[in-house]
PDB file with one MODEL, atoms N, CA, C and O in Angstrom:
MODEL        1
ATOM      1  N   UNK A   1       0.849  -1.170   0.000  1.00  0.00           N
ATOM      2  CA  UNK A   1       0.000   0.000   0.000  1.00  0.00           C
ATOM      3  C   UNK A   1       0.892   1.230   0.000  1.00  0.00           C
ATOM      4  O   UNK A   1       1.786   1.401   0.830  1.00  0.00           O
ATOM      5  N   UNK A   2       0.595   2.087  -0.991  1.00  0.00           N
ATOM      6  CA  UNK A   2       1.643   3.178  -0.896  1.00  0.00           C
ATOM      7  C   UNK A   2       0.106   4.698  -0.605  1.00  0.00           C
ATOM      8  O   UNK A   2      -0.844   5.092  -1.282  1.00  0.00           O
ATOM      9  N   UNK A   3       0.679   5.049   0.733  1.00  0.00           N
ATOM     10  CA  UNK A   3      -0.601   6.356   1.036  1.00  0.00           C
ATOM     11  C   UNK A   3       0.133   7.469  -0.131  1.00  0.00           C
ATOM     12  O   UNK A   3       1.273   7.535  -0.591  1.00  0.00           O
ATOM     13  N   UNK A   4      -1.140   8.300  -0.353  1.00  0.00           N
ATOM     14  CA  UNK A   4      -0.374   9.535  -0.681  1.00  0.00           C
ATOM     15  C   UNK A   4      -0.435   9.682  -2.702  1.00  0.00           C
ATOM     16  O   UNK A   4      -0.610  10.699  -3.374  1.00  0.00           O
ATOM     17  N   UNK A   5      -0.206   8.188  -3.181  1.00  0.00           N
ATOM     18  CA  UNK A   5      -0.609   7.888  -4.646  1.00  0.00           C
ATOM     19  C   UNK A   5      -1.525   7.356  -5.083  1.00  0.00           C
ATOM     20  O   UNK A   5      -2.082   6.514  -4.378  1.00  0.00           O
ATOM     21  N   UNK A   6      -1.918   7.579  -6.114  1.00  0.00           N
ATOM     22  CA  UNK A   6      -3.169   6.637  -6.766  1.00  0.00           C
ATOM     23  C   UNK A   6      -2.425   6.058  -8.108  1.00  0.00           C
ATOM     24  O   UNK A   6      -3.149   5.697  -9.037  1.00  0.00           O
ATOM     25  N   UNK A   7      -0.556   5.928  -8.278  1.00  0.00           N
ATOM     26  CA  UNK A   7      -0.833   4.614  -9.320  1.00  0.00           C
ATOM     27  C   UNK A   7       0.345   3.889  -8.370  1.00  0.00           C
ATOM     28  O   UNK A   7       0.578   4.053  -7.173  1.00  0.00           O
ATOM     29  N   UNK A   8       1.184   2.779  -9.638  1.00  0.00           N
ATOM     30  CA  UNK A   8       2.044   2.434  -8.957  1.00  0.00           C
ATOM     31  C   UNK A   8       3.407   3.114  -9.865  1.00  0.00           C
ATOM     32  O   UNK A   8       3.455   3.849 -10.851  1.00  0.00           O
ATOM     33  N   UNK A   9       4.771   2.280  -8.736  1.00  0.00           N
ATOM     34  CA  UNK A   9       6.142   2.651  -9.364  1.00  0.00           C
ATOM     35  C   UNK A   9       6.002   1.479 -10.866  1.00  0.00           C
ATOM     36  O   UNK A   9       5.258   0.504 -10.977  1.00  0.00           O
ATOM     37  N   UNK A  10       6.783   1.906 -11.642  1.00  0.00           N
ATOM     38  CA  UNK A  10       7.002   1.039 -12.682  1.00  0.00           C
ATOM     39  C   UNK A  10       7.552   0.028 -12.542  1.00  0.00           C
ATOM     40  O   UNK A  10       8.495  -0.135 -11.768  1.00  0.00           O
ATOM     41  N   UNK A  11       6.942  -1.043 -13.442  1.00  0.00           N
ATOM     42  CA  UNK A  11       7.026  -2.200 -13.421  1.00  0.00           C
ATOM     43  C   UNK A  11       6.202  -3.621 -11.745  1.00  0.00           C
ATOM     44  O   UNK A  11       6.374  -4.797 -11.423  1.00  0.00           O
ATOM     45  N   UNK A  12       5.456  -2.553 -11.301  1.00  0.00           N
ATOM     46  CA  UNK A  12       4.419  -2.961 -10.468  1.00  0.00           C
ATOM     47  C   UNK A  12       3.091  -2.965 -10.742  1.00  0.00           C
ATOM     48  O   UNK A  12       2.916  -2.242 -11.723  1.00  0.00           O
ATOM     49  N   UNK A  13       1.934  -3.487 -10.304  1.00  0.00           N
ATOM     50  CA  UNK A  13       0.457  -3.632 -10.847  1.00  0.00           C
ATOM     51  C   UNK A  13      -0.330  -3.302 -10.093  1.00  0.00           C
ATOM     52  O   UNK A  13      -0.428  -3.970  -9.064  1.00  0.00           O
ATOM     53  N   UNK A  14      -1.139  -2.234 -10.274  1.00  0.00           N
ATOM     54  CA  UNK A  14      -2.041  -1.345  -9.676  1.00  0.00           C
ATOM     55  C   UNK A  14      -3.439  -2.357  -9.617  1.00  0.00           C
ATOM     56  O   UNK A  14      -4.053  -2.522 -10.671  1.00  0.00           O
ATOM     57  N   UNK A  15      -3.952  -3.064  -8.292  1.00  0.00           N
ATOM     58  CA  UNK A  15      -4.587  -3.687  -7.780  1.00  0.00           C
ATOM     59  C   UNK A  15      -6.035  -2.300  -7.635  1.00  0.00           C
ATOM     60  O   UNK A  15      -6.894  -2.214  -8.513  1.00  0.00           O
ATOM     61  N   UNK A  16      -6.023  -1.484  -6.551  1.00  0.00           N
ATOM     62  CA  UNK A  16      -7.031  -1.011  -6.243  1.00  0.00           C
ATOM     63  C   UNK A  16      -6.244   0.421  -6.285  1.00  0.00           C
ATOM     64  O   UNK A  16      -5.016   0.512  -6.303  1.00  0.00           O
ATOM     65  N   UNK A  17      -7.278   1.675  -6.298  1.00  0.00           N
ATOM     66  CA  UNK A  17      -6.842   2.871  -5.809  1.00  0.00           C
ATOM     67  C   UNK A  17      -7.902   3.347  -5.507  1.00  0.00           C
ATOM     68  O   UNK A  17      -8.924   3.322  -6.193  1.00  0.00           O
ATOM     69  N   UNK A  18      -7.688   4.072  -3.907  1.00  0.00           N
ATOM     70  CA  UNK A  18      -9.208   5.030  -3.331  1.00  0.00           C
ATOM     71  C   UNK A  18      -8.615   5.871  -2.224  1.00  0.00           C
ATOM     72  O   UNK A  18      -7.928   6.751  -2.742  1.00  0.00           O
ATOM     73  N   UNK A  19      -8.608   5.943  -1.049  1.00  0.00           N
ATOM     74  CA  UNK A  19      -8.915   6.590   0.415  1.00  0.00           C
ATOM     75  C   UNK A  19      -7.829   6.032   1.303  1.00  0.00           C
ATOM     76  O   UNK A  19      -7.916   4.827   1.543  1.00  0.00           O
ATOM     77  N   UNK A  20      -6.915   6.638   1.785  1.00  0.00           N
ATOM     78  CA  UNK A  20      -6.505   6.263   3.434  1.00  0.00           C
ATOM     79  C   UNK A  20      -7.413   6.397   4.505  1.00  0.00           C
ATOM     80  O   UNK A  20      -7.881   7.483   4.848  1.00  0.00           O
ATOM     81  N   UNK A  21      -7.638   5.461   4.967  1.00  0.00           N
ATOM     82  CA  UNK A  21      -8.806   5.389   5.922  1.00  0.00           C
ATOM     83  C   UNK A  21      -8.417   5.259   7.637  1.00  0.00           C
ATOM     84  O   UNK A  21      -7.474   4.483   7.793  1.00  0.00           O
ATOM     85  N   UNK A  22      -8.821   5.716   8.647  1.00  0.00           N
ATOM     86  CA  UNK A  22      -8.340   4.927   9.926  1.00  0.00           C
ATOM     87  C   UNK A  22      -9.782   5.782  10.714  1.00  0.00           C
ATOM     88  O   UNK A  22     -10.676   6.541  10.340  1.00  0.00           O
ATOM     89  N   UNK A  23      -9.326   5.087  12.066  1.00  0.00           N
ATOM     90  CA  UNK A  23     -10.301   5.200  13.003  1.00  0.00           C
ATOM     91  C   UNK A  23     -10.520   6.454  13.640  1.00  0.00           C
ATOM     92  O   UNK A  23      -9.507   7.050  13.273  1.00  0.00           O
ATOM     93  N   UNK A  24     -10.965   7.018  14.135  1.00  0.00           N
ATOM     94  CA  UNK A  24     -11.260   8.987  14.191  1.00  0.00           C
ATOM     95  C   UNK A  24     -10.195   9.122  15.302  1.00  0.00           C
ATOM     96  O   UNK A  24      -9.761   8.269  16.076  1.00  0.00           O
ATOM     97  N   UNK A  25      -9.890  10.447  15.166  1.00  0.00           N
ATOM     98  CA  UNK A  25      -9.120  10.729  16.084  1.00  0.00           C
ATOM     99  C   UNK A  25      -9.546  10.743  17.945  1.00  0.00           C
ATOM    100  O   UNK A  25      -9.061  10.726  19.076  1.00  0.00           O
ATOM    101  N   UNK A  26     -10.640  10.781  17.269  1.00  0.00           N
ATOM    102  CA  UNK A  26     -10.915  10.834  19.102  1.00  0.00           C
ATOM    103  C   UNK A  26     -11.469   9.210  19.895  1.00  0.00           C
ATOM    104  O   UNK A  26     -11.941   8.988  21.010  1.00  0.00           O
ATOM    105  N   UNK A  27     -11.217   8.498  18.989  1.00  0.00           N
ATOM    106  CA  UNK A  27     -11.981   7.471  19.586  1.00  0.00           C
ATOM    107  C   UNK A  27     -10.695   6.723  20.076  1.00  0.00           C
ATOM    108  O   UNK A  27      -9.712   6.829  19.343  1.00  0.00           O
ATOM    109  N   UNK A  28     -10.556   5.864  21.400  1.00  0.00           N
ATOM    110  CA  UNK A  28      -9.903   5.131  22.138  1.00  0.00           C
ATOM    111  C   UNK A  28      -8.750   4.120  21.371  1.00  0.00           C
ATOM    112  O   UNK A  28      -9.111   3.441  20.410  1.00  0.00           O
ATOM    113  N   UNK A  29      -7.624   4.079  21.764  1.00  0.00           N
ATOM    114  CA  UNK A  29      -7.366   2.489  21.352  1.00  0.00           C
ATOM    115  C   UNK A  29      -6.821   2.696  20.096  1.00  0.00           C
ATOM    116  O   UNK A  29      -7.015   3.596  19.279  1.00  0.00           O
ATOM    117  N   UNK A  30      -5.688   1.145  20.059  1.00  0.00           N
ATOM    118  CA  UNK A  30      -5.473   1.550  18.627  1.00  0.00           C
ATOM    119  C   UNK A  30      -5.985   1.509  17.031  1.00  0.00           C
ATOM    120  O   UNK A  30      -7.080   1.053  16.702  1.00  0.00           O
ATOM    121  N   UNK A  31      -5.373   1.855  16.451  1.00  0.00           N
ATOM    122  CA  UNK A  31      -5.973   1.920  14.782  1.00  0.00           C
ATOM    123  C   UNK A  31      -4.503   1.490  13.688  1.00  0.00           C
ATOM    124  O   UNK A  31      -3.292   1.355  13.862  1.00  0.00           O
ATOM    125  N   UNK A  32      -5.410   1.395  12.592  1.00  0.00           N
ATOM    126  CA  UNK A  32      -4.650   1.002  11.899  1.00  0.00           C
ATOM    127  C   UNK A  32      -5.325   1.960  10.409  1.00  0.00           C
ATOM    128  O   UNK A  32      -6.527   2.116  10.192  1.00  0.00           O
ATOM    129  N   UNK A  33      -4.136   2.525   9.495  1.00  0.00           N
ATOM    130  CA  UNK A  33      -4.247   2.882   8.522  1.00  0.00           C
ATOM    131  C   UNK A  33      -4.263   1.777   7.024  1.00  0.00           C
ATOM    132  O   UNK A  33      -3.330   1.055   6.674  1.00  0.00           O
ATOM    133  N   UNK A  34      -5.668   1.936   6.300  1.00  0.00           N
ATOM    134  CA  UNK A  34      -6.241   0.957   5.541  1.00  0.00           C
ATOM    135  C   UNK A  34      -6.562   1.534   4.243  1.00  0.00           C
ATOM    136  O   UNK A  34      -7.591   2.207   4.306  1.00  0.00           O
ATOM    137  N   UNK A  35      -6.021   1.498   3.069  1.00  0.00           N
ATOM    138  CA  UNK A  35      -6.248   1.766   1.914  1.00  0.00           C
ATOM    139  C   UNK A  35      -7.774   1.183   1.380  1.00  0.00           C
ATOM    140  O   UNK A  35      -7.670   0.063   0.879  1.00  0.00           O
ATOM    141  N   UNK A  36      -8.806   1.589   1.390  1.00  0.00           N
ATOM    142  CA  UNK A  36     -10.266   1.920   0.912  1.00  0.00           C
ATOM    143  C   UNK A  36     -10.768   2.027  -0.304  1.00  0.00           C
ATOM    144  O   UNK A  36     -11.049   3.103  -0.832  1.00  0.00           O
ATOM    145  N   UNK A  37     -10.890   1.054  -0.754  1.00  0.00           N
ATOM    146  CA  UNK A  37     -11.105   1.187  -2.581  1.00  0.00           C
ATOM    147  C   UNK A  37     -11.872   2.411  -2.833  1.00  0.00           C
ATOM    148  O   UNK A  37     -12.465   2.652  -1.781  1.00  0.00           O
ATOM    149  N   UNK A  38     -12.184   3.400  -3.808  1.00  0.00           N
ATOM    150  CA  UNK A  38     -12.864   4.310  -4.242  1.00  0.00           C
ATOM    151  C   UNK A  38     -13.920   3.987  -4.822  1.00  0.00           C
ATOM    152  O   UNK A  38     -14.716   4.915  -4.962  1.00  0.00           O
ATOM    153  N   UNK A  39     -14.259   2.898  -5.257  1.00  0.00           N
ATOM    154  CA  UNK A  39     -15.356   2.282  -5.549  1.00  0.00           C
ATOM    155  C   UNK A  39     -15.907   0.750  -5.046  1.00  0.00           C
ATOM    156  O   UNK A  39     -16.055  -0.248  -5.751  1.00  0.00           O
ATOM    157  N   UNK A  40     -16.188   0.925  -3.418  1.00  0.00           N
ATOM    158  CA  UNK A  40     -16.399  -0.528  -2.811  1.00  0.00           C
ATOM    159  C   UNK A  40     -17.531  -0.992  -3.214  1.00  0.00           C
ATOM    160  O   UNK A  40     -18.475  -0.297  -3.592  1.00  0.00           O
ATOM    161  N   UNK A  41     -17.500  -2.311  -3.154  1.00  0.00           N
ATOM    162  CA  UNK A  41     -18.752  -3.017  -3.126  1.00  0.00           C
ATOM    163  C   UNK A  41     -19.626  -3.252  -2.376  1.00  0.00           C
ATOM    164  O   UNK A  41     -19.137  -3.424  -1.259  1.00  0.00           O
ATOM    165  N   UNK A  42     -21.003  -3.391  -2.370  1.00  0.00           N
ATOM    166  CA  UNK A  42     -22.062  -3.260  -1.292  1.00  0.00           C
ATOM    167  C   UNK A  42     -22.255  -4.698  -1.021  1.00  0.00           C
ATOM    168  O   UNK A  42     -22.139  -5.688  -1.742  1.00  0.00           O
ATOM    169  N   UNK A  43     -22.564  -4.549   0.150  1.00  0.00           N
ATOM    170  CA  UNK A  43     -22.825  -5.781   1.332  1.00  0.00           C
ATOM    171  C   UNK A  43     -24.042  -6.055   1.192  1.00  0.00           C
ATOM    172  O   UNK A  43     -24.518  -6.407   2.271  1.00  0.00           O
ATOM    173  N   UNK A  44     -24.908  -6.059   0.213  1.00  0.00           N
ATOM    174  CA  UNK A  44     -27.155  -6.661   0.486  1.00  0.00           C
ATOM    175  C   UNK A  44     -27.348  -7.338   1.573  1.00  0.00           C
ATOM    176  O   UNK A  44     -28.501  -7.505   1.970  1.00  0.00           O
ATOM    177  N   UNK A  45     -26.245  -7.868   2.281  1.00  0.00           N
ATOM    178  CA  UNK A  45     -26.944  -9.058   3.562  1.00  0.00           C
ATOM    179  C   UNK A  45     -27.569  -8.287   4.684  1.00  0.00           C
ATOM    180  O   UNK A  45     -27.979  -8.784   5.733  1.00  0.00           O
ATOM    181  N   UNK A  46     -27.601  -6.962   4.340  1.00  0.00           N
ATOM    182  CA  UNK A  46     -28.102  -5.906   5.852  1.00  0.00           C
ATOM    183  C   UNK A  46     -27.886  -4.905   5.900  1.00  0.00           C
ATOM    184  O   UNK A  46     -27.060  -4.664   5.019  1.00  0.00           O
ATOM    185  N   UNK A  47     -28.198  -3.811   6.584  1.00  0.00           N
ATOM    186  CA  UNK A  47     -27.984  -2.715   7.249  1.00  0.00           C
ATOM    187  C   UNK A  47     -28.023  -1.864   8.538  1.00  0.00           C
ATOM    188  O   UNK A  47     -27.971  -0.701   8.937  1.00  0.00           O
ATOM    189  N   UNK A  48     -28.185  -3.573   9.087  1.00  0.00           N
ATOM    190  CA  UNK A  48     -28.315  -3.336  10.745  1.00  0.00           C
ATOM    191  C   UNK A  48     -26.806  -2.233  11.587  1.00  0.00           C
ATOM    192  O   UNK A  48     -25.712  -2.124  11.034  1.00  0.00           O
ATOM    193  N   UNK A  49     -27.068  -1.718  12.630  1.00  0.00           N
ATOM    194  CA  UNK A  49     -25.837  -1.566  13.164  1.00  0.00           C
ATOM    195  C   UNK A  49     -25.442  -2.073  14.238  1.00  0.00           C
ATOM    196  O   UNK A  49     -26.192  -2.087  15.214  1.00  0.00           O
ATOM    197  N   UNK A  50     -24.105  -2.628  14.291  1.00  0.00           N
ATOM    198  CA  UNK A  50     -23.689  -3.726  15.308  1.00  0.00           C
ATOM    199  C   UNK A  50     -23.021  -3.137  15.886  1.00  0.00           C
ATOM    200  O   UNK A  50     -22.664  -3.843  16.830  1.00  0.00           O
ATOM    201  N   UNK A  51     -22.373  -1.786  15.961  1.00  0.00           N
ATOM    202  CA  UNK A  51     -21.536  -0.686  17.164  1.00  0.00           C
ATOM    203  C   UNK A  51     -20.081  -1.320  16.717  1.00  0.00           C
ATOM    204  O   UNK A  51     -19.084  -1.321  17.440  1.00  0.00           O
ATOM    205  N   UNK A  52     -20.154  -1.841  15.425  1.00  0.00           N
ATOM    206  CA  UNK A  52     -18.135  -2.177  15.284  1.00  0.00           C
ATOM    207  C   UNK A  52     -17.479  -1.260  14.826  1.00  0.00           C
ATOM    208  O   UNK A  52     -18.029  -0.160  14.775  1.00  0.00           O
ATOM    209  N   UNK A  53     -15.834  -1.422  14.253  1.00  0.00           N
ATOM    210  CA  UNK A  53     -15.066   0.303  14.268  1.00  0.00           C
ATOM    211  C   UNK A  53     -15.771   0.661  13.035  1.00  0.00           C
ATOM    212  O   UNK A  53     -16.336  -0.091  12.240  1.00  0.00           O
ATOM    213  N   UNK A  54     -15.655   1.821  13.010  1.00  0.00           N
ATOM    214  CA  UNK A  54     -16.011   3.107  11.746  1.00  0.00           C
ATOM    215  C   UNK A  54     -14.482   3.379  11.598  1.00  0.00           C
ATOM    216  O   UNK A  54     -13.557   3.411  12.411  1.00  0.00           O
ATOM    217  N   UNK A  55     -14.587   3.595   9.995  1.00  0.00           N
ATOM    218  CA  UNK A  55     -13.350   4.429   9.584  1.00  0.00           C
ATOM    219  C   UNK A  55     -13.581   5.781   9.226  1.00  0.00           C
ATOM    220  O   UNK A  55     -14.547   6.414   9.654  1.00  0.00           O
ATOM    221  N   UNK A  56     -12.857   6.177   8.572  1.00  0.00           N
ATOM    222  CA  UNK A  56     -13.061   7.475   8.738  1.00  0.00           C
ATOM    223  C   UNK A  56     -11.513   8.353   7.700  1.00  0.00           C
ATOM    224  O   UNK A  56     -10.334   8.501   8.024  1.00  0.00           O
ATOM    225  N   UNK A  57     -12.078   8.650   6.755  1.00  0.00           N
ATOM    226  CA  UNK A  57     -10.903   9.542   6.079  1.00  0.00           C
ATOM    227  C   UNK A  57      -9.612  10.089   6.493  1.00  0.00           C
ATOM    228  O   UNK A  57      -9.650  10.623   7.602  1.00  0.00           O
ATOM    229  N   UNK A  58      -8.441  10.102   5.881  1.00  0.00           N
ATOM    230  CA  UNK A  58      -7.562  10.674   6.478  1.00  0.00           C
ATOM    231  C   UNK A  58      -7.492  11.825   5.738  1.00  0.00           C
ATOM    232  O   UNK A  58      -7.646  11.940   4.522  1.00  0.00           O
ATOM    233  N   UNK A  59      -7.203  12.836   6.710  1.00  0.00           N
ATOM    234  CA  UNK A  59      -6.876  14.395   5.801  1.00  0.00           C
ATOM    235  C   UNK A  59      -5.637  14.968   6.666  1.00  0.00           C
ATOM    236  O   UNK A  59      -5.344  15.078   7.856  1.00  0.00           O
ATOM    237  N   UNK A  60      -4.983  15.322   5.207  1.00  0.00           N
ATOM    238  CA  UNK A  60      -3.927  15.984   5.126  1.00  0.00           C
ATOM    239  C   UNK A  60      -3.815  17.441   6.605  1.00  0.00           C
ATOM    240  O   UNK A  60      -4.863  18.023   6.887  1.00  0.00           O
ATOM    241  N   UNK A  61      -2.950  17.692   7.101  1.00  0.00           N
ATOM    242  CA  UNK A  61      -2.799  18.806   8.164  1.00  0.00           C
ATOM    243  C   UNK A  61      -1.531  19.260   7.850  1.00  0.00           C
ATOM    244  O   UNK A  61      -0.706  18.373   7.629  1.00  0.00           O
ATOM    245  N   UNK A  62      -1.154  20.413   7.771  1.00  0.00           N
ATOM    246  CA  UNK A  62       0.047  21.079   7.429  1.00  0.00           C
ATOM    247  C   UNK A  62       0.621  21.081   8.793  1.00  0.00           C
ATOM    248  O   UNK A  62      -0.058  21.115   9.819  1.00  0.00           O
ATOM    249  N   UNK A  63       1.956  21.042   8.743  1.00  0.00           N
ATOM    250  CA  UNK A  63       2.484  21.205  10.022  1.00  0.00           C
ATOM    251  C   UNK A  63       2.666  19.934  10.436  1.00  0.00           C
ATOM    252  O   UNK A  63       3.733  19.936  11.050  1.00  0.00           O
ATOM    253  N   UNK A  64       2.267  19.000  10.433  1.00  0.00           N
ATOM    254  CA  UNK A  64       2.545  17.248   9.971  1.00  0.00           C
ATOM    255  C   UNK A  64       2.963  16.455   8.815  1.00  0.00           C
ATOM    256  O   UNK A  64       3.515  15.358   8.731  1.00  0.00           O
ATOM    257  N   UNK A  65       2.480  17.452   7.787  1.00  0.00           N
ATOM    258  CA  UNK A  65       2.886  16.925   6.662  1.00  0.00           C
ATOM    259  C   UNK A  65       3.141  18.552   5.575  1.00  0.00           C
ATOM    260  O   UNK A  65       2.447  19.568   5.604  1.00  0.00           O
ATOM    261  N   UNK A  66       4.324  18.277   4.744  1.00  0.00           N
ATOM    262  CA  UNK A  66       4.839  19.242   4.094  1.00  0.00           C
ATOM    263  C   UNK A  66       3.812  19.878   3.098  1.00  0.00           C
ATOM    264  O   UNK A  66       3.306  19.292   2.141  1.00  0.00           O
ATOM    265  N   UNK A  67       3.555  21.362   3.534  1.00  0.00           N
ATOM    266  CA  UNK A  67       2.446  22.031   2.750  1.00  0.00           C
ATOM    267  C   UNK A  67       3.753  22.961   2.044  1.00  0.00           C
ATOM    268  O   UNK A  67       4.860  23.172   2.540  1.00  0.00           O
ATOM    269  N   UNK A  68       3.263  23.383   0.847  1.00  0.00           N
ATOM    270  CA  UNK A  68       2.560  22.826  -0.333  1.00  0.00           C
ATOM    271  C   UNK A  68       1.729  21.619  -0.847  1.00  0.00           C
ATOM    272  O   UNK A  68       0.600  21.520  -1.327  1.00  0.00           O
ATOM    273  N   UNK A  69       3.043  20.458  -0.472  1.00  0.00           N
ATOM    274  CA  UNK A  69       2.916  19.128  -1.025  1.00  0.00           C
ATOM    275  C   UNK A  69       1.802  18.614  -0.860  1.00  0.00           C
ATOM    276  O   UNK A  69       1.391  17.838  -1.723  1.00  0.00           O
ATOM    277  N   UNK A  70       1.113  18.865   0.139  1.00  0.00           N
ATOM    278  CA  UNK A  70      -0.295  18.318   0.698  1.00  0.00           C
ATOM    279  C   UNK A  70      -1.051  19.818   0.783  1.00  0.00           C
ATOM    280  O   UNK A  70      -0.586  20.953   0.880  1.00  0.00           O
ATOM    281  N   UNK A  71      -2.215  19.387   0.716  1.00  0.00           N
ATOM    282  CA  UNK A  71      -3.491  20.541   1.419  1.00  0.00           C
ATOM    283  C   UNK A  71      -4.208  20.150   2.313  1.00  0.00           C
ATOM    284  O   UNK A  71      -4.924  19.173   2.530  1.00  0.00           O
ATOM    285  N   UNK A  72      -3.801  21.411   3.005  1.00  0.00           N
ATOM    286  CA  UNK A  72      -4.785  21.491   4.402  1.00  0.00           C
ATOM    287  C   UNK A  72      -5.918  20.421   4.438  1.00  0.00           C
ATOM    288  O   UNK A  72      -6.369  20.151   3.325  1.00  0.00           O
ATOM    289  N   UNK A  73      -6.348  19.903   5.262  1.00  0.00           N
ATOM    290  CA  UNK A  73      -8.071  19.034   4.891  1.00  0.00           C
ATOM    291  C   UNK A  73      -8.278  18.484   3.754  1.00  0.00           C
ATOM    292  O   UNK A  73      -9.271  17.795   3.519  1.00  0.00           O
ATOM    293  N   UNK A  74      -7.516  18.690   3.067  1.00  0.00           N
ATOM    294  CA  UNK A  74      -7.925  17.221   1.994  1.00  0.00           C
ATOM    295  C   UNK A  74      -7.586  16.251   2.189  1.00  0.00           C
ATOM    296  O   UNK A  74      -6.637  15.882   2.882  1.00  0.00           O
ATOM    297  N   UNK A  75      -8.671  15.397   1.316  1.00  0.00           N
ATOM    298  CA  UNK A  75      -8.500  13.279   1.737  1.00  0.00           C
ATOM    299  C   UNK A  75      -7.272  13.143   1.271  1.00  0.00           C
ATOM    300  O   UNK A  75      -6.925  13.965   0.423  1.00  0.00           O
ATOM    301  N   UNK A  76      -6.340  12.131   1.671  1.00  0.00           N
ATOM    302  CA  UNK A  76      -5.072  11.371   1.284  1.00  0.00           C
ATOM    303  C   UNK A  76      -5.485  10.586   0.364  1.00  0.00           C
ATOM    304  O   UNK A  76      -6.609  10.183   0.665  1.00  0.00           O
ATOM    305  N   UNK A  77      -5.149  10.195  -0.554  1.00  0.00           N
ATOM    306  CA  UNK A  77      -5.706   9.053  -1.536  1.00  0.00           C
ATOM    307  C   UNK A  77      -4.582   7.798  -1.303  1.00  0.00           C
ATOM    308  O   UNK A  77      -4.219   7.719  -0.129  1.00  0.00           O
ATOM    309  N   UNK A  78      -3.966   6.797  -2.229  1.00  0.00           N
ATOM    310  CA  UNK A  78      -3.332   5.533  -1.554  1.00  0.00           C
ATOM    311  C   UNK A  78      -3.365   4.455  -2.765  1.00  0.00           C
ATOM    312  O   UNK A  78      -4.059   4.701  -3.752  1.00  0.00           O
ATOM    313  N   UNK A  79      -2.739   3.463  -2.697  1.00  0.00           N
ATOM    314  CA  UNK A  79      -2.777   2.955  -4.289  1.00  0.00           C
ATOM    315  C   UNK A  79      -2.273   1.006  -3.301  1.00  0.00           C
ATOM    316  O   UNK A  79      -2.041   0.644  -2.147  1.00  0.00           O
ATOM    317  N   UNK A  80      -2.330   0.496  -4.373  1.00  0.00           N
ATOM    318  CA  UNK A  80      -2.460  -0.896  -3.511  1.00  0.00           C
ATOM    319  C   UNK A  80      -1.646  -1.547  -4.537  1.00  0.00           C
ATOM    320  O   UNK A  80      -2.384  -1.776  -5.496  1.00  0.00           O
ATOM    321  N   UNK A  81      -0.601  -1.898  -4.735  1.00  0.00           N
ATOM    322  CA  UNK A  81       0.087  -2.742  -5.657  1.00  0.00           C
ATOM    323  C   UNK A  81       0.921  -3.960  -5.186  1.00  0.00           C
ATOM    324  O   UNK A  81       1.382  -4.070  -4.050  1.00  0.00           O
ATOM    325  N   UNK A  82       1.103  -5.128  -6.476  1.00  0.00           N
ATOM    326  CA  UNK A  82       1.679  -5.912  -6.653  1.00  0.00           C
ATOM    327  C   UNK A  82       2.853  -5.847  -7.414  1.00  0.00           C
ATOM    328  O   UNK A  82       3.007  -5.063  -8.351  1.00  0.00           O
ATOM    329  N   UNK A  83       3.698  -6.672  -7.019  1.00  0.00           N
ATOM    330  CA  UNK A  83       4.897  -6.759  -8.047  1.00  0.00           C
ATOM    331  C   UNK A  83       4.927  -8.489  -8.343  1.00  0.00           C
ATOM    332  O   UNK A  83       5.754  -8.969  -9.118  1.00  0.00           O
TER     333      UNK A  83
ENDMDL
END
């Protein structure tokens, strides 16, 4: 998973590209950062809610990460490859 791109380096194979995703900042405990296809597939078996983790977008913050290079509050995007 490479955060930050949506293709791959050359001579690698671009599997999925969408969203860096993780768990909100304010919620307890740890998390893990998860590349999020941009176009997922839907689940028909339900729409109940069972209280499990929510993800939640990652956005860019200057002062953590080099502005220009990034913008303020925008989503991170992320690319998923094979070699």
């Amino acid at each position: 998973m490479i955060p930050a791109w949506n293709t791959c380096p050359p001579s690698w194979s671009l599997e999925y590209h969408g969203y860096l995703m993780s768990s909100h900042e304010l919620h307890k405990g740890r998390s893990n950062f998860v590349c999020v296809d941009e176009d997922p597939e839907v689940n028909l078996s339900g729409d109940g809610n069972e209280d499990g983790g929510l993800w939640y977008p990652v956005e860019a913050k200057c002062g953590s990460l080099p502005c220009p290079n990034y913008v303020n509050g925008r989503e991170i995007t992320c690319a998923v490859c094979t070699k």
